[in-house]
FIDREN-651908 format. One record per residue (C-alpha): residue number from 1; residue in three letters; x, y, z. Coordinates in steps of 0.05 Angstrom, whole numbers, plus 5000, padded with zeros to 4 digits. Last residue first. Layout:
# FIDREN-651908
[NUM ala [X Y Z]]
...
END
This chain:
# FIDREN-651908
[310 unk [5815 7539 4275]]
[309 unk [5786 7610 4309]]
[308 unk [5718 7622 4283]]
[307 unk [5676 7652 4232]]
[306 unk [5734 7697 4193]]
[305 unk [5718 7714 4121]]
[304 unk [5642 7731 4142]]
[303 unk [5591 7710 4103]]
[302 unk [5532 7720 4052]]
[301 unk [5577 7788 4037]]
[300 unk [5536 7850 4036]]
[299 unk [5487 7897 4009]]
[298 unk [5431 7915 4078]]
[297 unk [5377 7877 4076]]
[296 unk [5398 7829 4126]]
[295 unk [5409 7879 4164]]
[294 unk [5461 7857 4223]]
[293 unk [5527 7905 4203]]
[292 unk [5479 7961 4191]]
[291 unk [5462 7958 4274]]
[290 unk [5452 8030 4288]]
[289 unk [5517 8027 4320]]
[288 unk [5540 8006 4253]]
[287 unk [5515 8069 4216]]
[286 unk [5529 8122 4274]]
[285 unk [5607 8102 4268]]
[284 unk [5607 8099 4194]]
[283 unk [5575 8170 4190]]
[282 unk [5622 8199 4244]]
[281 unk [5685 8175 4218]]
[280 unk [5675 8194 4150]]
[279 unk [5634 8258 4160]]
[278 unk [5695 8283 4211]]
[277 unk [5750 8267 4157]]
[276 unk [5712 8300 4102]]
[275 unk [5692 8363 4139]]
[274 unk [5769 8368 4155]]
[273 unk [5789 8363 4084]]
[272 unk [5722 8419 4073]]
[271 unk [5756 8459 4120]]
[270 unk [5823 8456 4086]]
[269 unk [5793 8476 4021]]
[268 unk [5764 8536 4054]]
[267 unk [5832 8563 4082]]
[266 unk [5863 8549 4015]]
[265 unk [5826 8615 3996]]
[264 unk [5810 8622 3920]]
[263 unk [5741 8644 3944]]
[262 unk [5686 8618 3899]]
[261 unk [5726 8575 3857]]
[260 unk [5765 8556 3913]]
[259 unk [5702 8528 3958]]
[258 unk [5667 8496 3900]]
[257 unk [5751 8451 3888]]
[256 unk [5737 8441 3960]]
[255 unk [5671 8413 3968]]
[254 unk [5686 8363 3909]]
[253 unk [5749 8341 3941]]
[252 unk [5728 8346 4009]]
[251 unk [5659 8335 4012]]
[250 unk [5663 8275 3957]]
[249 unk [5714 8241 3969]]
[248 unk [5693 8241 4051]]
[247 unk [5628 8222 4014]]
[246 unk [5657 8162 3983]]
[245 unk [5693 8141 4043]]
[244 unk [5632 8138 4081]]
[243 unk [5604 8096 4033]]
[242 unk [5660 8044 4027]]
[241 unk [5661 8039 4095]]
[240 unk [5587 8027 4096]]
[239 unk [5588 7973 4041]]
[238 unk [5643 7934 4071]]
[237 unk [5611 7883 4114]]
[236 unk [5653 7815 4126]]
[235 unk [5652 7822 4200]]
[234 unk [5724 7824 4214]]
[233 unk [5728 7879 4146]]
[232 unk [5673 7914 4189]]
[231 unk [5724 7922 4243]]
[230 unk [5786 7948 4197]]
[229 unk [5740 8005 4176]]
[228 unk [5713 8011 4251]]
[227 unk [5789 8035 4255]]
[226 unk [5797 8071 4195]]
[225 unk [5736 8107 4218]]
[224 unk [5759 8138 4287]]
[223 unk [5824 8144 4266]]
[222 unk [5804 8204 4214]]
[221 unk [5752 8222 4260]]
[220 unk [5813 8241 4314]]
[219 unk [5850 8272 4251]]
[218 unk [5791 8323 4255]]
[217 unk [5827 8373 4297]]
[216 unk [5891 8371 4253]]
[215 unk [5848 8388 4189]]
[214 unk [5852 8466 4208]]
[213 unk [5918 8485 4256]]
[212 unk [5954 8423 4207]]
[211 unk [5928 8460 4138]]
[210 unk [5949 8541 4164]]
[209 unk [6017 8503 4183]]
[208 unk [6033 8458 4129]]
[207 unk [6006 8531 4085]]
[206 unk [6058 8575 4117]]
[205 unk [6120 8534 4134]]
[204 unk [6127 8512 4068]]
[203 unk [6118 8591 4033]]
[202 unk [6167 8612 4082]]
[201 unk [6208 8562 4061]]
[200 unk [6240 8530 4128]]
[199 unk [6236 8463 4100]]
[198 unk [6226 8388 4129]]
[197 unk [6241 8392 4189]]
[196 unk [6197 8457 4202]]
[195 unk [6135 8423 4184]]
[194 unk [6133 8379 4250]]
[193 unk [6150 8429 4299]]
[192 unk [6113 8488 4268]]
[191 unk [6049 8462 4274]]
[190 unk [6051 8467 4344]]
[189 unk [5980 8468 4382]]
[188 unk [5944 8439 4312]]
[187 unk [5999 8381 4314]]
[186 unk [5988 8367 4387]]
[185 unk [5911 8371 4368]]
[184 unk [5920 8320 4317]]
[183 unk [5970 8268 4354]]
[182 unk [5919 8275 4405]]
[181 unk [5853 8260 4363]]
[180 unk [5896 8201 4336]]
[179 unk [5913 8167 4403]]
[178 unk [5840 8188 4432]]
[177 unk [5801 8170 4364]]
[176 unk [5838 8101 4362]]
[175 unk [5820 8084 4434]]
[174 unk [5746 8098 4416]]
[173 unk [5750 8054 4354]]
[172 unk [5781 7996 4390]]
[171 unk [5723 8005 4447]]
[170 unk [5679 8010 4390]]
[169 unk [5694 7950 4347]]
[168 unk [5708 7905 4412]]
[167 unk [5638 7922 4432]]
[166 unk [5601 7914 4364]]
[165 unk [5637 7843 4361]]
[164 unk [5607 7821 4431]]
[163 unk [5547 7846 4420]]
[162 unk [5535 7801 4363]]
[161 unk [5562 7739 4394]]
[160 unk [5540 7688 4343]]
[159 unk [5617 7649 4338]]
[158 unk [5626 7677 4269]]
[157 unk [5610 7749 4299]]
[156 unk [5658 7735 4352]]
[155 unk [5712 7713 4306]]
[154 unk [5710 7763 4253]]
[153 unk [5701 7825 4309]]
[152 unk [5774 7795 4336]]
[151 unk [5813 7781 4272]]
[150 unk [5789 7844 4245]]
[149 unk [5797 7886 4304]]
[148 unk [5870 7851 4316]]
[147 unk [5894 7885 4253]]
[146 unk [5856 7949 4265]]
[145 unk [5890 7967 4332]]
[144 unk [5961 7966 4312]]
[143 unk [5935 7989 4249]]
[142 unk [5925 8056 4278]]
[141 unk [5988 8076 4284]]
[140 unk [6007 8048 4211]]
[139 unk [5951 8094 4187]]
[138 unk [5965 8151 4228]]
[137 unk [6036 8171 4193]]
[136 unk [5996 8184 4126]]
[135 unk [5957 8249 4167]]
[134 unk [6031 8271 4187]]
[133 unk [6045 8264 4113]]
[132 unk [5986 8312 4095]]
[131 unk [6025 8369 4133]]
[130 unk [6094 8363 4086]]
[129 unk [6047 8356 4027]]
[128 unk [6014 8418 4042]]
[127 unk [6065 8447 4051]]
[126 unk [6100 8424 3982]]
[125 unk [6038 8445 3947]]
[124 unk [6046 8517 3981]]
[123 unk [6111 8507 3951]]
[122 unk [6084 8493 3887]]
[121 unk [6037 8539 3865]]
[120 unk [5979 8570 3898]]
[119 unk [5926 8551 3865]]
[118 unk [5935 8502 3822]]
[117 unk [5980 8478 3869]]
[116 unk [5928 8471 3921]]
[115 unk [5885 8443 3880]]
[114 unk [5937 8390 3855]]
[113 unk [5954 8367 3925]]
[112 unk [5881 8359 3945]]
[111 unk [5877 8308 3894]]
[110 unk [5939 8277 3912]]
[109 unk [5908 8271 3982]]
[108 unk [5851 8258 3963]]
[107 unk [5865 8193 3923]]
[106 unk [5912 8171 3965]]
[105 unk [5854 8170 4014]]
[104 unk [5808 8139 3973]]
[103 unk [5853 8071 3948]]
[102 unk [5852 8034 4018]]
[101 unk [5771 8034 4013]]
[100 unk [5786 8012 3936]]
[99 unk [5831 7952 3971]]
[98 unk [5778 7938 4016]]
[97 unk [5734 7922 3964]]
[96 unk [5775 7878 3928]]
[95 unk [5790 7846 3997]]
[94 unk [5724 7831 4024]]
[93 unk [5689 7797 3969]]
[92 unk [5750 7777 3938]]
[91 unk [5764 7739 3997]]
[90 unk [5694 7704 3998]]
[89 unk [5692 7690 3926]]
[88 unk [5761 7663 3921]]
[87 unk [5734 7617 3975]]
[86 unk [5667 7604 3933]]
[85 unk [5711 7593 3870]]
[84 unk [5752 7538 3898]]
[83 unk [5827 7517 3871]]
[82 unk [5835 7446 3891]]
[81 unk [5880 7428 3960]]
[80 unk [5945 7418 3984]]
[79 unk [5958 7441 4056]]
[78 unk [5978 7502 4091]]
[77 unk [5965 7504 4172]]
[76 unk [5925 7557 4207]]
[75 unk [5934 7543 4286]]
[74 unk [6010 7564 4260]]
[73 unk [6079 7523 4292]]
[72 unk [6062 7474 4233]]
[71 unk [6131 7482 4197]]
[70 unk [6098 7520 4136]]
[69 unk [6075 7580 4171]]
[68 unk [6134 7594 4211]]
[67 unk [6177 7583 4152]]
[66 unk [6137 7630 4108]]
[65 unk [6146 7678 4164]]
[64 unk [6211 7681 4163]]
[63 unk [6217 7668 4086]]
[62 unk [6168 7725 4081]]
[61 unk [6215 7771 4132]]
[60 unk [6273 7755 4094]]
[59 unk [6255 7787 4028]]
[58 unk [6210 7846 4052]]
[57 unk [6278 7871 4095]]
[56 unk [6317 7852 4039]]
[55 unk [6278 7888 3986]]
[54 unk [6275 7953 4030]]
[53 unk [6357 7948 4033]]
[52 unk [6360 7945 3966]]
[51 unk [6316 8008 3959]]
[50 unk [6349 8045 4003]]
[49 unk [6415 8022 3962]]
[48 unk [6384 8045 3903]]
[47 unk [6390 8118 3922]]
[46 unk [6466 8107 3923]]
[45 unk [6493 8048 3916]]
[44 unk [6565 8055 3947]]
[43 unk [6587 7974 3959]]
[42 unk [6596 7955 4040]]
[41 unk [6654 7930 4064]]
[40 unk [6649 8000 4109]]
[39 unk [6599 8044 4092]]
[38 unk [6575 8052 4020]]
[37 unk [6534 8114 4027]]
[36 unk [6467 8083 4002]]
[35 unk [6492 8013 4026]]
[34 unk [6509 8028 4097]]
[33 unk [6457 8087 4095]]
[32 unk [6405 8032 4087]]
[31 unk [6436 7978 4129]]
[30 unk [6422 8015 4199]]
[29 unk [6351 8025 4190]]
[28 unk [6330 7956 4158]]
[27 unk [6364 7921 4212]]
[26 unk [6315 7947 4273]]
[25 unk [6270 7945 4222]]
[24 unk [6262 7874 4208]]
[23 unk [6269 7857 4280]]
[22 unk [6200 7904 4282]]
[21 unk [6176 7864 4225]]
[20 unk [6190 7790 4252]]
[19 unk [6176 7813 4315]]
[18 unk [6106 7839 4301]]
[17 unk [6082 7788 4262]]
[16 unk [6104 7725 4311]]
[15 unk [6064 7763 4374]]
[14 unk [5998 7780 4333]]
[13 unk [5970 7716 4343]]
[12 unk [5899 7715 4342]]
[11 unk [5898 7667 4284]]
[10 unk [5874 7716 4233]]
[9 unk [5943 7739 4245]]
[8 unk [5983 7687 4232]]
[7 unk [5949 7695 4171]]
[6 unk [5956 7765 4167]]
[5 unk [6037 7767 4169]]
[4 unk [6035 7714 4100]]
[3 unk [6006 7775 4069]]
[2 unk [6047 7825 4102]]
[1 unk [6106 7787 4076]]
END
């Protein structure tokens, strides 16, 4: 489904994709408890009922949009043709790295999970958890912005307008530092608000709070790269993301598990998360502005996935 969602996509159109999902939801929410709790004519499922529902909602939305696709209403059309190597080539060359840069911040975050268990058993690891989530909660915010970025950098850099593309990217990466830099500071303000609904353990309520008054702050970074993230996928240069990434891995992870051993403080390891997620943004943002999408020196793909609108 989302596949099939980001070619109508790449098209410009992000009208189609969004109704199809948010449709999607609208019936997704109501026909999970029906089939968890067997409501109604409905069968009792149980847990597998969410998941039934889930497979529905993913179900009918790729026939949906495999429909759309198919019947010639997209500006990019399907048609029979011989497998390629140089277009496997150029979407390998952006997705397979994209999908590690998608990879790093599960990885911290279960990372950072098992230090702080380690440390301080499990319910600080639970909030912990319970604050991290709010962090996982940006991502499909953010890719609001980030799926037009990618449609709109690719385009404009295919067409030769250079300052065109570094616009877009940093108006959409200034727009998602605001909405993610408040969500952040909200969060720092009133920790409480978002980790009590999910436990009132002492313990819990504790740590999500100490972590959300510490990494909430940075959260604005946090937006601030995954959107110029989804912008250098539009202009088919991934090495910087990657990089940046990579040394929020590194600083917070690596930084952490130092800061511990010296201290045994969660306090530290939560400065080095926020460390992290301000490196990340800011390094990637100073790195493209400084024109690393245009080096020709610079590791990267011969060409962009997306040149020009069909």
């Amino acid at each position: 489904m989302n596949g099939l969602a980001n070619v109508v996509r790449g098209t410009g159109n992000m009208l189609v994709p969004a109704l199809v999902i948010c449709v999607g939801v609208v019936v997704l929410v109501p026909l999970s408890p029906l089939l968890i709790f067997g409501i109604g004519p409905f069968p009792v499922l149980g847990i597998a009922g969410g998941g039934t529902a889930l497979v529905l909602f993913y179900g009918t939305g790729t026939a949906v949009l495999g429909w759309y696709v198919l019947s010639g209403r997209n500006l990019a059309r399907l048609r029979p043709t011989r497998l390629r190597w140089s277009l496997f080539r150029e979407v390998l060359g952006v997705g397979a790295v994209a999908s590690v840069t998608s990879l790093q911040t599960n990885v911290i975050i279960a990372l950072a999970t098992a230090l702080v268990a380690a440390t301080a058993g499990p319910g600080a690891a639970a909030g912990y958890g319970t604050g991290a989530r709010l962090e996982y909660l940006l991502i499909p915010i953010i890719f609001g912005l980030g799926a037009p970025l990618v449609a709109l950098v690719g385009t404009n850099i295919g067409a030769g307008q250079r300052a065109r593309a570094l616009r877009i990217a940093f108006v959409g990466g200034a727009m998602a530092f605001a909405i993610t830099e408040a969500i952040g500071i909200a969060a720092a303000l009133w920790p409480q608000l978002w980790i009590t609904q999910f436990s009132a353990d002492p313990q819990v309520v504790e740590t999500g709070t100490t972590y959300l008054r510490m990494v909430g702050p940075a959260y604005g970074f946090f937006g601030l790269g995954l959107a110029l993230y989804f912008a250098s996928q539009g202009a088919g240069r991934l090495f910087w993301p990657l990089s940046a990434g990579f040394l929020r891995m590194l600083v917070a992870i690596g930084g952490g598990f130092i800061a511990l051993q010296l201290t045994g403080s969660l306090q530290w390891l939560f400065v080095a998360l926020a460390l992290g997620l301000f490196l990340h943004g800011a390094v990637l943002c100073v790195a493209i502005a400084s024109g690393a999408w245009f080096r020709d020196s610079q590791p990267a793909l011969d060409k962009t996935v997306s040149h020009s609108l069909p």
